[in-house]
FIVEX-535181 format. One record per residue (C-alpha): x, y, z. Coordinates in nm, 4 decimals, decimal comma. Example, Ala and Ser with C-alpha at 12.3 -4.5 7.8 and 13.67 -1.06 7.14 Angstrom:
! residues 2
<r><east>1,2300</east><north>-0,4500</north><up>0,7800</up></r>
<r><east>1,3670</east><north>-0,1060</north><up>0,7140</up></r>
This chain:
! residues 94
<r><east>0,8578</east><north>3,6138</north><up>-5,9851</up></r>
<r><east>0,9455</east><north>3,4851</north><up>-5,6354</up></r>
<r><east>1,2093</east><north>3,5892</north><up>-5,3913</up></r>
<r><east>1,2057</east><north>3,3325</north><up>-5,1408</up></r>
<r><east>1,5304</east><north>3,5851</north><up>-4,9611</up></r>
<r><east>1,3371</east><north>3,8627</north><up>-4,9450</up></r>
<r><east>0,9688</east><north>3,6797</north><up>-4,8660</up></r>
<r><east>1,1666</east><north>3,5302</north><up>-4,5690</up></r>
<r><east>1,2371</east><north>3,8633</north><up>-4,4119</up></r>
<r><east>0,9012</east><north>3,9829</north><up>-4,4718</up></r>
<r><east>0,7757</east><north>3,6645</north><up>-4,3113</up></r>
<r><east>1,0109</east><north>3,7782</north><up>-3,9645</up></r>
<r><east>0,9189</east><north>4,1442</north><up>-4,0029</up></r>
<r><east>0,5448</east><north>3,9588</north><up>-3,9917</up></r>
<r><east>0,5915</east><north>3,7667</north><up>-3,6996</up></r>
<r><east>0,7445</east><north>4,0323</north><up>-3,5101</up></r>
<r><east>0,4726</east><north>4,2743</north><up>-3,6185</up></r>
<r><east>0,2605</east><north>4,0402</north><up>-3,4299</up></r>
<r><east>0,4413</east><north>3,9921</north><up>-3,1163</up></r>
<r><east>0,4783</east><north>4,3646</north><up>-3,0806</up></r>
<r><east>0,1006</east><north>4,4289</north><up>-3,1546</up></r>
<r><east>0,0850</east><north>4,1242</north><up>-2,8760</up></r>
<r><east>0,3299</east><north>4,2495</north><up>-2,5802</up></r>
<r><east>0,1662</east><north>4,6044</north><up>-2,5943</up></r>
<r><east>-0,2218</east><north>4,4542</north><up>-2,5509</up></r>
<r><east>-0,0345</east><north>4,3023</north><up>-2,2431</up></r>
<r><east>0,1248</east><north>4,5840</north><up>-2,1427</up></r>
<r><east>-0,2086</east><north>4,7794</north><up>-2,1406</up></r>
<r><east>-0,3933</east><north>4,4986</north><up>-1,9635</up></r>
<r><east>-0,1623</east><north>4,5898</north><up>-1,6732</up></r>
<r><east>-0,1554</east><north>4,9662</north><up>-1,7641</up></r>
<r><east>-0,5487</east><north>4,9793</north><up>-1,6915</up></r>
<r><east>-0,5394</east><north>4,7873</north><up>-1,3423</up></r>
<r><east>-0,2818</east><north>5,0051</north><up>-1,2734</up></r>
<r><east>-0,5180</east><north>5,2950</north><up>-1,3505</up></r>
<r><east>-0,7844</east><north>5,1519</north><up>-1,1753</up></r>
<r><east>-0,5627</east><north>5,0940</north><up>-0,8896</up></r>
<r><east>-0,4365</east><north>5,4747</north><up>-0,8927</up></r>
<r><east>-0,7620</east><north>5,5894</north><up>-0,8850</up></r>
<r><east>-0,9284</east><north>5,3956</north><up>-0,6073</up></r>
<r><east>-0,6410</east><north>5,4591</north><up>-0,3633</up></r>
<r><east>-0,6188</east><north>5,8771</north><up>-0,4942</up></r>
<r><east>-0,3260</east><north>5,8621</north><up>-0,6440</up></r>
<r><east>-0,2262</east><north>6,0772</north><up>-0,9078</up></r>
<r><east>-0,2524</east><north>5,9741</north><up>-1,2995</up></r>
<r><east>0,1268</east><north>6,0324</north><up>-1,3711</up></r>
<r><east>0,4226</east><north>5,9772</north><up>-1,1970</up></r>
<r><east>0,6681</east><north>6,2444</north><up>-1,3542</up></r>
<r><east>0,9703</east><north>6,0339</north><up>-1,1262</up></r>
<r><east>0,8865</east><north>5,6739</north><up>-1,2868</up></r>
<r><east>0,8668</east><north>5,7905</north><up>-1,6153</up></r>
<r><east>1,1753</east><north>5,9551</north><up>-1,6332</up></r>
<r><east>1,3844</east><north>5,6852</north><up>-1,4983</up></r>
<r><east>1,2102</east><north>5,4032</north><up>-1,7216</up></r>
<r><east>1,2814</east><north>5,6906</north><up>-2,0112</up></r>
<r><east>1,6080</east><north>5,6433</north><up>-1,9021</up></r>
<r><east>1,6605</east><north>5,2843</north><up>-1,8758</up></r>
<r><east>1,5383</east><north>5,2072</north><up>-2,1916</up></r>
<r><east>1,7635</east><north>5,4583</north><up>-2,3651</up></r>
<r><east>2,0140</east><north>5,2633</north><up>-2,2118</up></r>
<r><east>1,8956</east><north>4,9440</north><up>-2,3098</up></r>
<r><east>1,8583</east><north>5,0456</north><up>-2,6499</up></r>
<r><east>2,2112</east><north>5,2049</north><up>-2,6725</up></r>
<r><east>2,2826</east><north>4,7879</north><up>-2,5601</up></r>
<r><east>2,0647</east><north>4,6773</north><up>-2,8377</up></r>
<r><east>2,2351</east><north>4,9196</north><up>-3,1132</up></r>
<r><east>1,8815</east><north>5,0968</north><up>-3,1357</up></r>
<r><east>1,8299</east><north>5,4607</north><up>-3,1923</up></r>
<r><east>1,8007</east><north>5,5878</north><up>-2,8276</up></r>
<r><east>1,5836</east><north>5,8653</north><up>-2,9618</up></r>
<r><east>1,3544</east><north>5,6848</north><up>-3,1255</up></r>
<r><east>1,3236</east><north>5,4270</north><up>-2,7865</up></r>
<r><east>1,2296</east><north>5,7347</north><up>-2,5827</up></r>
<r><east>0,9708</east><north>5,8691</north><up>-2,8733</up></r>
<r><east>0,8492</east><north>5,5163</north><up>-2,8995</up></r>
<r><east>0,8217</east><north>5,4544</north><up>-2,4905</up></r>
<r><east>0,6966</east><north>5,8346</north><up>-2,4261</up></r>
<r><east>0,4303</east><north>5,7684</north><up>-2,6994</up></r>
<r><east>0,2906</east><north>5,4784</north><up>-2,4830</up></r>
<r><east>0,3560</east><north>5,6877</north><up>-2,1401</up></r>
<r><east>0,1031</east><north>5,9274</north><up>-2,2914</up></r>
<r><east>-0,1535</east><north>5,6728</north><up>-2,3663</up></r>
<r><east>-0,1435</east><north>5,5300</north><up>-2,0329</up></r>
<r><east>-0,1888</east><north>5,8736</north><up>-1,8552</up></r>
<r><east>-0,4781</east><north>5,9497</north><up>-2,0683</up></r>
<r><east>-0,6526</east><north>5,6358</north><up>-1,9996</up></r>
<r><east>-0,5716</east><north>5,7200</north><up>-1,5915</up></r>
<r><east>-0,6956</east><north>6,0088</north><up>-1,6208</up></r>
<r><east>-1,0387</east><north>5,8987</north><up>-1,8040</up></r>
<r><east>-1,0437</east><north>5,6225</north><up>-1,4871</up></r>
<r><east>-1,0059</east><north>5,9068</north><up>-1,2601</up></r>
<r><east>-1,2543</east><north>6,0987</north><up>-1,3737</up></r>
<r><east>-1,5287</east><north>5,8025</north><up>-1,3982</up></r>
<r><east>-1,4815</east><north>5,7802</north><up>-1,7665</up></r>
């Protein structure tokens, strides 16, 4: 049995799967130089400042989008942590 309804919502949740999966490889592409950067000019892997203001402008934009604002700062403090792990590893020659 087919449900053409429900396989067309499957086939948006699909292709915004992808873009998602897409935007974040970009988003470490830059992530990395940025590491690189930090390192070669002895800065320091985390910027406690930055993080919480972009924490809190994208609770904000998700209270605009109707998103759970919790689960935008779990989701963005997830990929904060990644990105300070791989400065740190670039920092310390790994």
């Amino acid at each position: 049995m087919s449900d053409e309804t429900l396989n067309g919502y499957r086939q948006s949740i699909d292709n915004i799967d992808a873009a998602l999966v897409f935007m974040l490889a970009e988003r470490f592409k830059v992530t990395k130089a940025v590491g690189r950067y930090k390192a070669s000019a002895g800065l320091p892997p985390a910027d406690p400042g930055r993080e919480e203001s972009q924490i809190a402008r994208l609770r904000g934009l998700a209270n605009d989008a109707q998103l759970d604002a919790d689960f935008s700062e779990k989701f963005l403090r997830f990929i904060i942590d990644e990105v300070i792990r791989h400065h740190e590893r670039v920092r310390d020659g790994g």
